[in-house]
C-alpha positions in Angstrom: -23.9 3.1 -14.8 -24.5 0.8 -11.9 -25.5 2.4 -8.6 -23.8 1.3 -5.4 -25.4 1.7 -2.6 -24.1 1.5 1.2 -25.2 -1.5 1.8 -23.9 -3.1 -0.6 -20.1 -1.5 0.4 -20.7 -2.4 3.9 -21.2 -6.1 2.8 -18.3 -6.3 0.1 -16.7 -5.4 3.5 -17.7 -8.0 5.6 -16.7 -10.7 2.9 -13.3 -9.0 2.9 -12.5 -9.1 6.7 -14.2 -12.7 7.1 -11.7 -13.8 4.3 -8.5 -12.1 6.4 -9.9 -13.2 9.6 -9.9 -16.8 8.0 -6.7 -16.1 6.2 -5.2 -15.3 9.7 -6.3 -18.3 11.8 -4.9 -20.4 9.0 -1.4 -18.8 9.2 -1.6 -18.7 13.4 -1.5 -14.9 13.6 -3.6 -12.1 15.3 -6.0 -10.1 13.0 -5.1 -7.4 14.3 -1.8 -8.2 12.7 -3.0 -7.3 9.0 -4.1 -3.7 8.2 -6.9 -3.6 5.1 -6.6 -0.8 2.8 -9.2 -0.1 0.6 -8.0 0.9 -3.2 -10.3 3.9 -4.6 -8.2 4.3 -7.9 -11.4 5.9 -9.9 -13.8 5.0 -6.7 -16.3 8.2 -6.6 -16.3 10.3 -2.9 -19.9 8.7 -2.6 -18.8 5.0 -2.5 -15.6 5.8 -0.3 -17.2 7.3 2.2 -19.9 4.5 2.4 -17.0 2.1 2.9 -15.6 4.3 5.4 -18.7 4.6 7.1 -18.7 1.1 7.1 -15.6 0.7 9.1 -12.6 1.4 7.1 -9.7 2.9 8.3 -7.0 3.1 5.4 -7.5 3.8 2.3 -4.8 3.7 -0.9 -4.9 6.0 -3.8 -2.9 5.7 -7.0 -3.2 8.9 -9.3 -2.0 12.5 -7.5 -4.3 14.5 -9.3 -7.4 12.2 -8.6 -6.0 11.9 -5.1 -5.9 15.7 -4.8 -9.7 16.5 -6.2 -10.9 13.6 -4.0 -9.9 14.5 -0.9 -11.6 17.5 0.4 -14.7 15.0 -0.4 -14.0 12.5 2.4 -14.2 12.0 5.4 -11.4 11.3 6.8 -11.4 11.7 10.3 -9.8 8.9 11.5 -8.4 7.6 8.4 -4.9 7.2 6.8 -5.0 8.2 3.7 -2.0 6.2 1.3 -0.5 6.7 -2.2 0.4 3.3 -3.6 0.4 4.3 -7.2 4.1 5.8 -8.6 5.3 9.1 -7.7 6.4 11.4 -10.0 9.3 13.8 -8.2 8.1 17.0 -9.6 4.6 15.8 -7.7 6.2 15.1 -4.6 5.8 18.8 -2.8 2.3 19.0 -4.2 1.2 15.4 -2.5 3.3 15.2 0.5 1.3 17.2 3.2 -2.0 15.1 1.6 -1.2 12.3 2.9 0.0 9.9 5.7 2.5 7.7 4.1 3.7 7.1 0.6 4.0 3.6 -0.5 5.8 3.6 -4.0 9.2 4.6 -3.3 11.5 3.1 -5.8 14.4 5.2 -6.7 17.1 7.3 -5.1 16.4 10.6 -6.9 12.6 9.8 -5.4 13.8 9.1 -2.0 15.8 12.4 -2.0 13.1 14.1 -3.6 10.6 13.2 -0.4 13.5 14.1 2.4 14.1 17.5 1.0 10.3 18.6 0.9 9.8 16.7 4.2 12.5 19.0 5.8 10.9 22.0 3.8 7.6 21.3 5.8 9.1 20.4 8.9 7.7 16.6 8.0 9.1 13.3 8.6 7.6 11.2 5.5 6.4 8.0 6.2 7.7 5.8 3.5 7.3 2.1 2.0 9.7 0.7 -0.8 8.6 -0.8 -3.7 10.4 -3.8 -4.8 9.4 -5.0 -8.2 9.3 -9.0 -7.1 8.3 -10.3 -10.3 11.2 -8.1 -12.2 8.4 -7.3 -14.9 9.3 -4.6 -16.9 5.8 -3.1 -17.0 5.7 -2.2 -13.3 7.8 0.2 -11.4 9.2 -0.7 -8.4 13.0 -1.2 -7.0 14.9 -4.6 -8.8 15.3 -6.2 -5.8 19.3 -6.9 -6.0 19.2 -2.8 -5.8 17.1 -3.0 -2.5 19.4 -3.1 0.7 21.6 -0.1 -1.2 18.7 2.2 -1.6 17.7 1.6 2.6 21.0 2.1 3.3 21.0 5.5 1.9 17.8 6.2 2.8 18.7 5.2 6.6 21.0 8.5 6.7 18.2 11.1 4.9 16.5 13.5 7.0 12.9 13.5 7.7 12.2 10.4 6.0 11.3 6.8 8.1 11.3 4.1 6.4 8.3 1.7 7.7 8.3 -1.5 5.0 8.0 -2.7 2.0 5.3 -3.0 -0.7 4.9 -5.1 -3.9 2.7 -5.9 -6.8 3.4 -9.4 -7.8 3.1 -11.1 -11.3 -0.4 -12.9 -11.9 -0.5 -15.9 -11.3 -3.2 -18.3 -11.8 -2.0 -21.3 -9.2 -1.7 -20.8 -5.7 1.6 -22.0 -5.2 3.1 -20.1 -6.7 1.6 -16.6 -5.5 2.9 -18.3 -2.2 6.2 -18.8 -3.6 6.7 -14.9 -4.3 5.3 -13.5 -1.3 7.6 -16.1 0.8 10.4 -14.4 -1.1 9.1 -10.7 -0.5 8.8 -11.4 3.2 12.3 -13.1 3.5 13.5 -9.8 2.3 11.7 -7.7 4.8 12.9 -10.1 7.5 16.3 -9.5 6.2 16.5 -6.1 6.0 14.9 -5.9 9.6 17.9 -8.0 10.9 19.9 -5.1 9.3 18.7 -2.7 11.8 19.5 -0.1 9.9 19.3 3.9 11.2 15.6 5.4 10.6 14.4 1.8 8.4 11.4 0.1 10.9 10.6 -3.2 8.8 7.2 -3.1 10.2 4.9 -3.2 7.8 4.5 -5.8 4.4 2.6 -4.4 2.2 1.2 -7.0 -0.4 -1.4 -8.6 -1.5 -4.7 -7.8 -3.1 -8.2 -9.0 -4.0 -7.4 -11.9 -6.0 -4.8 -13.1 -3.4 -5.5 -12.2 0.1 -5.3 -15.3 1.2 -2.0 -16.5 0.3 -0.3 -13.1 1.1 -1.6 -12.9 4.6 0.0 -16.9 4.7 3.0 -15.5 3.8 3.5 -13.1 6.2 1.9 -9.7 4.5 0.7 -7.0 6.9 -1.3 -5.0 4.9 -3.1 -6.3 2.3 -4.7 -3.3 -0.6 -8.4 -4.2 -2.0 -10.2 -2.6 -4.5 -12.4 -4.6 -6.8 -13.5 -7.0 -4.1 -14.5 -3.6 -2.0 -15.7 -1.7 -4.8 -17.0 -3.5 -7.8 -14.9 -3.2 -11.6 -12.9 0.0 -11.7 -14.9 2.7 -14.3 -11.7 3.8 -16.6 -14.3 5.5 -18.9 -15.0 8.7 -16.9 
């Protein structure tokens, strides 16, 4: 198997935040405005902590168990750890304390799943929403007619805050019309923000990843989640 070394990480790296900075003088906004969070689904400790060592701040796991093994590998001072992958609610008291903020809520029975272990660890959870954009039956997420319901009932749970929203959009192969579905994701989010719903902060957009940075950050995104472009190919064969 290929080895990666540092340098090579720290590079990837560079690429990636010249292509937000870019991405954010286009649109007229701050960078500071976009958070990068670096995808290490099957990414070994080694290679994480070179890119951490590197610079970066957030990183995004999708598998519990992997999540679990990996982190007493990292360091992680410093550094928000995410899970953006879905979340099974018998896992929820096993992954909660892990980590900073869980991206992939999409259900009620979830969302009430994550309040009462919260409470049970004297907690407050820091949640996105997942809204499935694309309404693709292969991906999880929250059909987005269901969306101001679910917030609404989050907005009265205890121990959960509600910070944003998160999506995985459809591939696409123009740019157009990636545009097209973010613009609709971040109408939403400025929606629901006008809402000002109890305990639901509509301050961070998470979307976007390495084959469309650029038109998600356009589009309003304030997180974008890399992995490939960070990373190399994912290795599903270990």
């Amino acid at each position: 198997m290929e080895k990666w070394f540092a340098d090579d990480i720290r590079e990837n790296l560079c690429r990636i935040e010249e292509s937000i900075a870019e991405a954010c003088v286009r649109a007229g906004r701050r960078r500071d405005e976009v958070t990068l969070v670096g995808v290490t689904k099957t990414v070994d400790a080694e290679r994480v902590n070179a890119a951490l060592a590197a610079g970066l701040t957030h990183i995004g796991e999708n598998y519990v168990q992997e999540l679990l093994a990996k982190k007493p590998l990292l360091n992680l001072d410093g550094v928000s750890l995410e899970l953006i992958g879905h979340l099974q609610t018998n896992k929820v008291k096993q992954v909660l304390p892990q980590v900073d903020r869980i991206q992939s809520v999409d259900s009620l029975r979830l969302a009430s799943a994550i309040s009462k272990a919260a409470v049970n660890v004297g907690k407050t959870a820091s949640v996105l929403v997942e809204v499935n954009i694309g309404e693709e039956e292969s991906k999880t997420g929250l059909p987005k007619e269901q969306l101001f319901d679910l917030l609404a009932q989050m907005s009265e749970m205890p121990a959960l805050s509600v910070e944003g929203l998160m999506c995985i959009p459809p591939f696409y192969e123009k740019s157009e019309q990636r545009r097209k579905v973010f613009s609709e994701m971040y109408q939403m989010f400025l929606d629901i923000r006008d809402k000002k719903l109890d305990n639901v902060n509509m301050h961070t957009l998470s979307m976007g990843m390495s084959a469309d940075v650029t038109e998600a950050i356009l589009e309003g995104s304030t997180m974008v989640r890399v992995g490939t472009a960070l990373f190399g190919a994912r290795n599903y064969a270990k």
